[in-house]
C-alpha positions in Angstrom: 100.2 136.6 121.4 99.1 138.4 124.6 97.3 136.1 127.1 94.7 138.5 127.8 94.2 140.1 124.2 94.0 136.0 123.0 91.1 135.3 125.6 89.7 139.0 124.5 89.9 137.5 120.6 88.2 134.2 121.3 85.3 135.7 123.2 84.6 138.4 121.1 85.5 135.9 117.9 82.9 133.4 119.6 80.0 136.3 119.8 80.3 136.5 116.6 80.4 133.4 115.3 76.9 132.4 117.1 75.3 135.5 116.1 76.0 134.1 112.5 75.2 130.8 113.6 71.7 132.5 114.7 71.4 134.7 111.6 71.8 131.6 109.1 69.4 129.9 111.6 66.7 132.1 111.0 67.8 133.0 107.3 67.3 128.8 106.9 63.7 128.9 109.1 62.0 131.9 107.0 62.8 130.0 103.8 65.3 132.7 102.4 68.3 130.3 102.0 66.9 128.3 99.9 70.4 127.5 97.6 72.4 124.8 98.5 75.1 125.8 97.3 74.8 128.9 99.4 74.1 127.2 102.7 77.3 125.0 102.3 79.5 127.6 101.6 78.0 129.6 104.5 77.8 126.5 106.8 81.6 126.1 105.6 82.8 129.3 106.0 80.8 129.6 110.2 83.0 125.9 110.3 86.1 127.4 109.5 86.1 130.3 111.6 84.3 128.5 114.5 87.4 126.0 114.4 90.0 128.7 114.5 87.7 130.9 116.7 88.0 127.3 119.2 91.4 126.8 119.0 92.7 130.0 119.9 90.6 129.9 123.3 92.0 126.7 123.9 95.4 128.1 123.7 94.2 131.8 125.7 94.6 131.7 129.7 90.7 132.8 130.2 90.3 132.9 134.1 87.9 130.1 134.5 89.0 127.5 131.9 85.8 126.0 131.3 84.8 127.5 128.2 87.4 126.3 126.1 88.6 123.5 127.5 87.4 120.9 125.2 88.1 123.3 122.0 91.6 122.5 120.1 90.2 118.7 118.5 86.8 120.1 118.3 88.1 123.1 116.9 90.7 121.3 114.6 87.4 118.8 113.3 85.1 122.0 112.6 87.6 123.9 110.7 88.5 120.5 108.8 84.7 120.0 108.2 84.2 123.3 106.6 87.2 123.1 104.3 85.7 120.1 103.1 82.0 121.4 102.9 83.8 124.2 100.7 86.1 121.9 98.3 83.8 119.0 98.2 80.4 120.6 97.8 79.1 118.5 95.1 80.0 115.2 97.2 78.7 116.3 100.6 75.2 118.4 99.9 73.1 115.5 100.0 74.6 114.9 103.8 74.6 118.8 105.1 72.0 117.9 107.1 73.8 115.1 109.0 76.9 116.4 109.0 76.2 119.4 111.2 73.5 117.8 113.2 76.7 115.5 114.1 78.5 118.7 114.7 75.6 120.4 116.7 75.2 117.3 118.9 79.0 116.6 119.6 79.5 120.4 120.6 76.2 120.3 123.1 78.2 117.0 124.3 81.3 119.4 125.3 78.7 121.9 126.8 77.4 119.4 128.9 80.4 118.2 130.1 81.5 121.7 130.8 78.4 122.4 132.7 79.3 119.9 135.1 82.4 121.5 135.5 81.1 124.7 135.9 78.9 123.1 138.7 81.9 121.4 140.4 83.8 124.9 140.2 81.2 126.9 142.1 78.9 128.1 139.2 75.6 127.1 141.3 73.9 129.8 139.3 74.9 129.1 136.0 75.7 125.6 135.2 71.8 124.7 135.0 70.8 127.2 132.8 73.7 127.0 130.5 72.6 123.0 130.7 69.3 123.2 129.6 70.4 125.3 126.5 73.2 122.3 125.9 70.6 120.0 126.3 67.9 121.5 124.0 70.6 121.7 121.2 71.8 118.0 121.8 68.1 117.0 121.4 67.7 119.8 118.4 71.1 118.4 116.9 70.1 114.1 117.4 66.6 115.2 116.0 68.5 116.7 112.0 70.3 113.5 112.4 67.5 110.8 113.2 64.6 112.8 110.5 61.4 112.1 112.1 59.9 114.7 109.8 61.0 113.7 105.7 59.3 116.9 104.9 62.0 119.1 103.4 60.2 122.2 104.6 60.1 120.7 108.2 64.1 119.9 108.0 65.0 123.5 106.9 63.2 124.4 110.1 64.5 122.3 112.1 67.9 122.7 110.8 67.5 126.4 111.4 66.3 125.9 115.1 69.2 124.0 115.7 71.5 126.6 114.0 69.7 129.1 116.3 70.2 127.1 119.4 74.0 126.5 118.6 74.2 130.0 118.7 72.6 130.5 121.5 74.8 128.4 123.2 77.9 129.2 122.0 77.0 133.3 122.9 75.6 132.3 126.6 79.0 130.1 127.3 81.1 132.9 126.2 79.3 136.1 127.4 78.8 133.9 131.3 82.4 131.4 131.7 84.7 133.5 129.6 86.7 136.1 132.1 89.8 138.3 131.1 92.1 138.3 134.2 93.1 141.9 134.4 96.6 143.3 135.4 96.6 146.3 137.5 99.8 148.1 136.9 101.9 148.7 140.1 
């Protein structure tokens, strides 16, 4: 595939994946997902693409190489994660919960550690802004996983902030570190 249409794919393919994240975010905080069932095979189906979405960044030649850098085993887990959500439904939908808060605060992780890269690489602008956001969706993420609410209603929320904030995230890295190089003809 063609360096720059395969950075052009996982940007674009990264968009919109978080503005999905973001819908089923706020489709989970209003109360209209309210089906199980529904959410995992939505949750599943965002994994799957995600993953593939991650892994062919981490194979594009994006100018910066920050945004993708940690992608192929994180993009390999996600896509494995939401098969599994999808096959195994009946096994896993008491743990949907704690399985993507897991997910949400292991891909903050990456963002952090990508901030700091983007700081080292002269992103003085950027890097804090973009770490905040990783940070708020770490602490979103830890807080699905640790319950201090055993509401349900107060989970959904929750859940659907943190589905909002991965979004977020994920649109901010690639609409700010993601850069096509582009060939000038002769």
């Amino acid at each position: 595939m063609d360096s720059q249409l395969s950075v052009k794919l996982a940007r674009n393919g990264y968009i919109i994946v978080s503005l999905l994240f973001c819908l089923t975010g706020i489709w989970e905080c209003t109360g209209l997902l309210t089906d199980i069932r529904l959410l995992c095979t939505l949750v599943g189906l965002l994994c799957i693409t995600c993953g593939l979405i991650k892994m062919i960044g981490y194979f594009s030649n994006d100018l910066y190489c920050l945004a993708f850098q940690y992608d192929f085993a994180f993009g390999l887990l996600m896509s494995s994660v939401g098969c599994i959500l999808l096959i195994r439904f009946q096994l896993l939908h008491p743990f949907i919960y704690n399985i993507l808060g897991l997910i949400i605060l292991t891909d903050s992780v990456f963002k952090i550690q990508m901030c700091m890269d983007a700081k080292r690489f002269g992103m003085h602008r950027l890097w804090w802004r973009l770490m905040m956001v990783a940070i708020a969706t770490g602490v979103l993420g830890a807080l699905i996983l640790i319950r201090p609410f055993q509401v349900s209603f107060l989970l959904d929320r929750w859940f659907g902030y943190a589905l909002i904030s991965e979004g977020i995230l994920n649109l901010l890295v690639a609409i700010f570190t993601v850069r096509v190089t582009k060939i000038h003809p002769l």
